[in-house]
BAMAR-911606 format. One line per 4 residues: number of its first residue (from 1); for each residue x, y, z of C-alpha. Coordinates in steps of 0.5 Angstrom, whole numbers, plus 2048, in hexadecimal, padded with zeros to 3 digits. Layout:
# BAMAR-911606
NUM> X:Y:Z; ...
END
This chain:
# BAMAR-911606
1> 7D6:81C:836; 7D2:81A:830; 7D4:814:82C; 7D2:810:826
5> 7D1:809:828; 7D2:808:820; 7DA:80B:820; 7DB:806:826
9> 7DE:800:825; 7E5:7FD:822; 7E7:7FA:81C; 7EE:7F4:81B
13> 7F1:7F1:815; 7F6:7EB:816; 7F9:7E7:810; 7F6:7DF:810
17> 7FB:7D8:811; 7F7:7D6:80B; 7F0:7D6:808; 7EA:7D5:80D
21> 7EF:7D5:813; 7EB:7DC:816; 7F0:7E0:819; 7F1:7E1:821
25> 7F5:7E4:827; 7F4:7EB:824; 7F9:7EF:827; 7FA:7F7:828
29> 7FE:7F8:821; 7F8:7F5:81D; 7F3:7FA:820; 7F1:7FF:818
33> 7F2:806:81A; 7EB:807:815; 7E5:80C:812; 7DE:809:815
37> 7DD:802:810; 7D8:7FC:810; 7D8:7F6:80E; 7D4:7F4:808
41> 7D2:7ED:809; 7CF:7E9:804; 7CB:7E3:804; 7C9:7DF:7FD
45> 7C1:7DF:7FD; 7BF:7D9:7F9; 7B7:7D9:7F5; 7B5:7D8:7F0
49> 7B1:7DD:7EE; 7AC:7DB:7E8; 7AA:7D4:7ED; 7A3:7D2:7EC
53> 79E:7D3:7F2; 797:7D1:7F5; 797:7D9:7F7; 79A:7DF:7F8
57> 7A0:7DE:7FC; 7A7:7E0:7FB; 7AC:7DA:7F8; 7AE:7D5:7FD
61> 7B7:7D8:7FF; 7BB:7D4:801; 7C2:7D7:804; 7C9:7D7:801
65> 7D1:7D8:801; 7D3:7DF:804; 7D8:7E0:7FF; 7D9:7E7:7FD
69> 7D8:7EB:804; 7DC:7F2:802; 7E0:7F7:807; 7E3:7FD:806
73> 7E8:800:80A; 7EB:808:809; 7F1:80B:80D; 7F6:80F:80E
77> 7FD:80B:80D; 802:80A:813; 809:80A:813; 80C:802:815
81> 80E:805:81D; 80E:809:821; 815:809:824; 81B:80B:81F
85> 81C:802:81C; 822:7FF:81E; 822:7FA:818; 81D:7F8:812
89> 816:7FA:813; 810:7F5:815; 80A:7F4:812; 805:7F9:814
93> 7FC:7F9:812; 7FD:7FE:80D; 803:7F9:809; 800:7F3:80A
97> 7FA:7F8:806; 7FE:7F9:801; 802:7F3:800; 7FC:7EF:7FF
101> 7FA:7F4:7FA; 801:7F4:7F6; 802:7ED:7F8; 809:7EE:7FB
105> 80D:7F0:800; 815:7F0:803; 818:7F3:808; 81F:7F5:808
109> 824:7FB:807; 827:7FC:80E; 82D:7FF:80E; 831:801:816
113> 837:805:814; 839:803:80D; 838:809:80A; 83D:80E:808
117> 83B:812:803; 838:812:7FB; 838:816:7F4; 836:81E:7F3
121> 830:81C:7EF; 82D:816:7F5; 82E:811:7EE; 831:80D:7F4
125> 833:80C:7FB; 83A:809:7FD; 83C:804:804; 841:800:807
129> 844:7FA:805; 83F:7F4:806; 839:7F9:808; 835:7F8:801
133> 830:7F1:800; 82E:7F1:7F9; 827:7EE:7FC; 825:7F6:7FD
137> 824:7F6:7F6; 81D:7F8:7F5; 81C:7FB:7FC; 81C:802:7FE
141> 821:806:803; 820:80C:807; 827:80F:806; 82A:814:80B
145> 82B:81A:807; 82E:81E:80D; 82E:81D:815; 826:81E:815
149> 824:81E:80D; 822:818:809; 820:816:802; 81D:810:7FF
153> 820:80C:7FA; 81E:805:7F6; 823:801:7F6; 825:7FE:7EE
157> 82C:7FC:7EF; 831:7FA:7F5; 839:7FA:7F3; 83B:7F5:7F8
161> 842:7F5:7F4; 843:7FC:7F4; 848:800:7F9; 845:803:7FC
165> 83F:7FF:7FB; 83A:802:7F7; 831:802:7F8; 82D:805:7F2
169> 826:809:7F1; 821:808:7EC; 81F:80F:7ED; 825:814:7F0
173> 825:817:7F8; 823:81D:7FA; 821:821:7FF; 81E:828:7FF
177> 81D:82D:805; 81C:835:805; 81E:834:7FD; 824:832:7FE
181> 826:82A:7FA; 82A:826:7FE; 82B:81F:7F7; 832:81C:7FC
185> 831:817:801; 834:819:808; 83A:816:80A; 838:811:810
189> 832:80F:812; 82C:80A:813; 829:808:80D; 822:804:80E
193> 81F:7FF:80A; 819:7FE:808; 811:7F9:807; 811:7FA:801
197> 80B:7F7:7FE; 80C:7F6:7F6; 806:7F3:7F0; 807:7EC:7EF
201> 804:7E7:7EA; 802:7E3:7F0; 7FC:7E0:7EF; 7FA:7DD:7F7
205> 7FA:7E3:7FC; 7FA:7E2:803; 7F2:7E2:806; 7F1:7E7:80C
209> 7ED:7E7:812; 7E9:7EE:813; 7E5:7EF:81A; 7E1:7F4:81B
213> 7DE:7F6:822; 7D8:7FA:824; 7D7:7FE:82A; 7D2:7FA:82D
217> 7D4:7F7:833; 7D5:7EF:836; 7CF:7EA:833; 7CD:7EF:82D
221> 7CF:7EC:826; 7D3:7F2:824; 7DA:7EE:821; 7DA:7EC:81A
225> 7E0:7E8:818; 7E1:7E8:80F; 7E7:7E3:80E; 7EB:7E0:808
229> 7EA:7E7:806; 7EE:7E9:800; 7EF:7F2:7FD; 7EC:7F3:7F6
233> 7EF:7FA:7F6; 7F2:800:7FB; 7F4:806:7F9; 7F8:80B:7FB
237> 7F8:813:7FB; 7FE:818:7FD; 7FD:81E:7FA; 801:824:7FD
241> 7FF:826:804; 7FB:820:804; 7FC:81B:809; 7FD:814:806
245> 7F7:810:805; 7F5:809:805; 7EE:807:801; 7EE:7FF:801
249> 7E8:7FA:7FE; 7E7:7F3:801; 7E3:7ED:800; 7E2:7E7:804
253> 7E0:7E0:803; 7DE:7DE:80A; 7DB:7E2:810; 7D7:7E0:817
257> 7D5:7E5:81C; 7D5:7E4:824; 7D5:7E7:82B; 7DA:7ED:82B
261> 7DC:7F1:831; 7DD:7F9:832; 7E3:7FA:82D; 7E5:7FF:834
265> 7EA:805:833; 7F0:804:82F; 7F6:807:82B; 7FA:805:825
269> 801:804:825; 804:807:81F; 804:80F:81C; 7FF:811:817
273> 805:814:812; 805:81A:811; 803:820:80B; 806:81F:804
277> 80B:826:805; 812:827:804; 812:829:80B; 811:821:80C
281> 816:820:807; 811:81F:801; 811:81F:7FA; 80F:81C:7F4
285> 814:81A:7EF; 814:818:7E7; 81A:815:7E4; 81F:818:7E9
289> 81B:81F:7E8; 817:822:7EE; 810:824:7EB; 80A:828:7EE
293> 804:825:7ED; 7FB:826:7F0; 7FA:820:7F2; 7FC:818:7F2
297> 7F9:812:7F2; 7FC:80A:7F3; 7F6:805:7F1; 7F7:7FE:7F1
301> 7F1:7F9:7EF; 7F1:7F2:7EF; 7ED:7ED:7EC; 7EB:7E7:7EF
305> 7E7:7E0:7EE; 7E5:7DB:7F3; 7E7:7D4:7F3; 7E1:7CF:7F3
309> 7E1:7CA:7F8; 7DC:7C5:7FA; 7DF:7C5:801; 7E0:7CC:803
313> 7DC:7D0:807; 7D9:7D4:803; 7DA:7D0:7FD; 7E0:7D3:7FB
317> 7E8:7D1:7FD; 7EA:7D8:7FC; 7EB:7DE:7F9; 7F1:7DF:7F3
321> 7F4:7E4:7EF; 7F3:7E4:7E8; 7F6:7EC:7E6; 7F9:7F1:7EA
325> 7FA:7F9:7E6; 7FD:7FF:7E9; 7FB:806:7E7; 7FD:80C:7E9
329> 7F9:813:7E8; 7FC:81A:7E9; 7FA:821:7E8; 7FF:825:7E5
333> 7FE:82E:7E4; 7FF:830:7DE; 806:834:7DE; 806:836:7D6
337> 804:832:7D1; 800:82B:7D1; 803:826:7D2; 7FF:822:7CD
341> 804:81B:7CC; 801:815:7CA; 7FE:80F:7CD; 804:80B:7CE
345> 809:80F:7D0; 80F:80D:7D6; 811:813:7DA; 815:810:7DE
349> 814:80E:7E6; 810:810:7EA; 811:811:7F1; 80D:814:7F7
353> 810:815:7FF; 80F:816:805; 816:816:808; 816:81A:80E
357> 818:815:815; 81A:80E:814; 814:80A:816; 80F:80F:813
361> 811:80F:80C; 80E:80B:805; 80F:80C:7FE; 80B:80A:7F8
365> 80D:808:7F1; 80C:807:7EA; 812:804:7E7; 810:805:7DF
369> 80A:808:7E0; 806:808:7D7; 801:80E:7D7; 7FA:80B:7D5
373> 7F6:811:7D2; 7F8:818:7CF; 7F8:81C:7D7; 7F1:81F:7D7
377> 7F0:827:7D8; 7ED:82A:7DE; 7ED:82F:7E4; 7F0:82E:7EA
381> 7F0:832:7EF; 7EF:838:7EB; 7F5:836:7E6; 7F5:833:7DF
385> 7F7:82C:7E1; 7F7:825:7DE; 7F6:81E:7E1; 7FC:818:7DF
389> 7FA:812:7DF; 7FF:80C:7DF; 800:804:7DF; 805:7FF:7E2
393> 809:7FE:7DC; 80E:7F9:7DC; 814:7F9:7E0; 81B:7F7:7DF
397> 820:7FD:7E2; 822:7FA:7E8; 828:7F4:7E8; 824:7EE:7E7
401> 824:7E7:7EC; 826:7EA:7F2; 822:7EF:7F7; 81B:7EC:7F8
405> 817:7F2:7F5; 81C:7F3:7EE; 818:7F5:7E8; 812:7F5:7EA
409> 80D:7FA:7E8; 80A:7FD:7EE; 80C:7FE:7F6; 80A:801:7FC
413> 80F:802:801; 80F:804:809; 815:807:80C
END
């Protein structure tokens, strides 16, 4: 069988213990499932250019810092397990991405058997005494809605003090199969937690340590390991019948390369997740209203400055955060009239779900999306449509000082 030497190889990604500390004993749940990617690796290349010389000759270089070396990875989103999750999920590599990017992550919401029901609209869902924390605020649950079916629900209030005891939702449950609506939460059942990673204001990151391995075999110099890496930006794509996707930036400030052996056959762990349909109990919702879009993106872009410093490595002591924005971009057909709103107006949350098998679902959500320009017209698919564009505004609809994540603009969660 023919093969491409350049497809072979193997790429890892492991969170640091601190800056300049290179991350080792990689295990299998390091190793990215990804597209073909290389490193671009930066070398400073210091001359003075109008020097003065006995004849013609180029400038006398002299070496300098590697700061700045580029890796970009492109992927299909997993679910957190392969196996149905018996308590909160763990950190996976597509979060640890993501966490990094929005600058935090909590995991929790994992319910046994305290469920015993909920309101007709899926407003809230309804436990046993002393099965409701109020450190769920801020994170998301996978709901049961019947013995199979699940829907996703960010939590925003929990009732503690209540009887029965009482979770409420930013945006209202609701799971639709073969054009049927179920908006009640089911009477028992498992409710599953979440990771769920949330924008910060945070200015230190965690550095991470990126192998990459070529195909070459023992002796060949085909390992390149970037360290005390940080992301610059990630961008998720789930539109209908599309299978999430993960676009990552980094920059590295530090890199070696050295003598790796064959990378050899290997699988990976965890499920790809599967395609935005309600077969998989998809579904995309406004401000508790199912809404039918072309297209949708999640962008995060982060800004980052260098540290100075005399005794690091590279002349740097690490990579701070100085912004991070979140905009969310959908491509809507024109059902009638145009929508022309103006530049700054609140539709609600916006919530996108994936919410088929427990360990195989996510969800993505702006929580006071601001509109940023007047929707742009254009064709898609054939079909009169316009393109809405949002920003993260300011949040404050969850029950402040309890759940880790409460109030913020911005989250992921796997499920």
């Amino acid at each position: 069988m023919a093969y491409s030497e350049s497809r072979i190889g193997r790429v890892r990604v492991k969170a640091q213990s601190g800056w300049g500390t290179v991350a080792s004993g990689f295990a299998a749940a390091d190793t990215v499932e990804c597209e073909l990617t290389y490193p671009e690796l930066v070398r400073e290349a210091i001359t003075m250019d109008d020097s003065i010389q006995g004849t013609f000759n180029h400038a006398r270089i002299q070496s300098g810092s590697k700061v700045g070396s580029t890796f970009s990875i492109s992927m299909p989103l997993h679910g957190c397990s392969a196996t149905t999750p018996s308590g909160t999920p763990s950190m996976h590599v597509d979060a640890l991405l993501l966490s990094l990017a929005l600058g935090g992550s909590n995991m929790t919401g994992y319910n046994s058997s305290g469920l015993s029901g909920g309101h007709a609209s899926g407003s809230h869902a309804t436990y046993g005494s002393g099965e409701v924390p109020e450190s769920w605020e801020g994170n998301a649950q996978l709901v049961p809605m019947s013995a199979s079916t699940y829907s996703v629900g960010w939590v925003k209030d929990c009732e503690p003090d209540a009887s029965p005891e009482e979770v409420h939702y930013v945006n209202n449950l609701s799971h639709t199969a073969l054009g049927v609506t179920d908006t009640q939460p089911h009477t028992s059942g498992v409710t599953y937690g979440s990771n769920t990673l949330f924008m910060t204001r945070g200015t230190t990151t965690t550095p991470l340590t990126i192998q990459w391995e070529g195909a070459k075999a023992s002796g060949g110099n085909m390992l390149v390991t970037l360290y005390d890496c940080v992301v610059t930006s990630a961008k998720i794509t789930a539109g209908p019948r599309e299978q999430p996707k993960l676009e990552v930036e980094l920059i590295a400030g530090n890199w070696s390369t050295g003598a790796g052996g064959d990378p050899g056959a290997y699988t990976f762990d965890l499920p790809q997740l599967p395609v935005f349909t309600g077969e998989n109990s998809g579904r995309m919702v406004i401000n508790s209203a199912l809404t039918h879009v072309s297209s949708f993106e999640f962008n995060i872009d982060v800004e980052t400055v260098e540290v100075g410093s005399h005794s690091g490595d590279q002349g740097i002591a690490q990579y701070a955060v100085t912004n991070r924005t979140c905009t969310v971009e959908i491509v809507q057909p024109v059902d009638g009239a145009l929508t022309t709103r103006d530049p700054g107006y609140e539709p609600g949350p916006i919530q996108v779900d994936l919410a088929g098998t427990p360990g195989q679902s996510m969800s993505i959500a702006l929580f006071a999306p601001v509109l940023t320009e007047i929707a742009g017209v254009g064709d898609s698919d054939g079909l009169v449509s316009q393109t809405f564009s949002y920003g993260a505004g300011a949040y404050s609809g969850d029950t402040a000082g309890n759940g880790t994540a409460v109030n913020t603009p911005a989250r992921v969660a796997f499920l």
